[in-house]
C-alpha positions in Angstrom: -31.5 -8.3 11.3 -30.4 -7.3 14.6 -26.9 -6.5 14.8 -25.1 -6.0 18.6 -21.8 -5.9 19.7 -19.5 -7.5 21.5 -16.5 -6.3 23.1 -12.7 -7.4 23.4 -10.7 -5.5 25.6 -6.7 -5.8 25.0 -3.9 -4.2 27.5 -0.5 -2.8 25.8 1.4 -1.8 28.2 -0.8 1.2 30.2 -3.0 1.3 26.8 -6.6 -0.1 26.8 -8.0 -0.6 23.2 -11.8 -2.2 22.5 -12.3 -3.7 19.7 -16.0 -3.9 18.4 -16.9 -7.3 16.9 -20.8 -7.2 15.3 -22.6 -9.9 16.5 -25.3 -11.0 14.0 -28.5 -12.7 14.9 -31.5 -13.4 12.2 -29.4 -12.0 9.7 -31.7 -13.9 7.0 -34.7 -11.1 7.8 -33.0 -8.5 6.5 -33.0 -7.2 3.2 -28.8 -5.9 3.5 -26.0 -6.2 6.2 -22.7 -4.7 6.6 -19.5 -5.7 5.4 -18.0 -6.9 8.8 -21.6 -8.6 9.7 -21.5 -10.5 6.6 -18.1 -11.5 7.3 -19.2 -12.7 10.8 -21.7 -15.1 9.1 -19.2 -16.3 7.1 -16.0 -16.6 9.5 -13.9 -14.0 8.2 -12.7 -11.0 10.1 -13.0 -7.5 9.5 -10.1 -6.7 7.3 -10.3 -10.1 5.3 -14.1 -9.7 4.8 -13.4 -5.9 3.0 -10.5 -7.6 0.9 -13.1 -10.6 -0.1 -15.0 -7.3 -1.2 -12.1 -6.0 -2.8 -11.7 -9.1 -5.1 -15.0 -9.5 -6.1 -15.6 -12.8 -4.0 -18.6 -11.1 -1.4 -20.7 -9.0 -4.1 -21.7 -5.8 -2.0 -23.1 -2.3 -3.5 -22.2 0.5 -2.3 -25.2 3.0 -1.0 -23.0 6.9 -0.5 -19.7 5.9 1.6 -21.5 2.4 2.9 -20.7 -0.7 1.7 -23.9 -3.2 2.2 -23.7 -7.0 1.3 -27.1 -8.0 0.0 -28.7 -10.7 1.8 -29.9 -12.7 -1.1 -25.8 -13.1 -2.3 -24.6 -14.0 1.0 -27.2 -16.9 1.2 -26.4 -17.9 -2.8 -22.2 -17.8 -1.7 -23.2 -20.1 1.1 -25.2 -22.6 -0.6 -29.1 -21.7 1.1 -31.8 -21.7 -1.4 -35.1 -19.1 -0.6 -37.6 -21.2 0.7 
């Protein structure tokens, strides 16, 4: 899975703030992703995609502080069956 970034740059007033959004190709190689790429894949944003977590609705384990959505439950929750 190759994860990137791409950047949105907001003005407020003589404040810049950059937002980081993952961009997420190939994800299906990849044995885990993150919360916010999963999210990507599936349309959410970064703070609904951690309350889907929350709730139970993306299943995710949690390796030390990270949480990682496996690969293989984000392609069942979407409907793709392993080939």
């Amino acid at each position: 899975m190759q994860v990137g970034s791409s950047r949105a740059v907001l003005s407020s007033g003589d404040r810049w703030a950059t937002h980081v959004h993952p961009v997420v190709t190939d994800w299906r190689s990849s044995a885990v992703m993150s919360v916010e790429a999963a999210g990507t894949v599936l349309g959410l944003g970064r703070s609904a995609s951690y309350e889907a977590v929350r709730r139970g609705d993306i299943p995710a384990i949690k390796i030390g502080r990270r949480l990682l959505v496996p690969t293989a439950h984000l392609r069942a929750l979407i409907g793709e069956v392993d080939r």
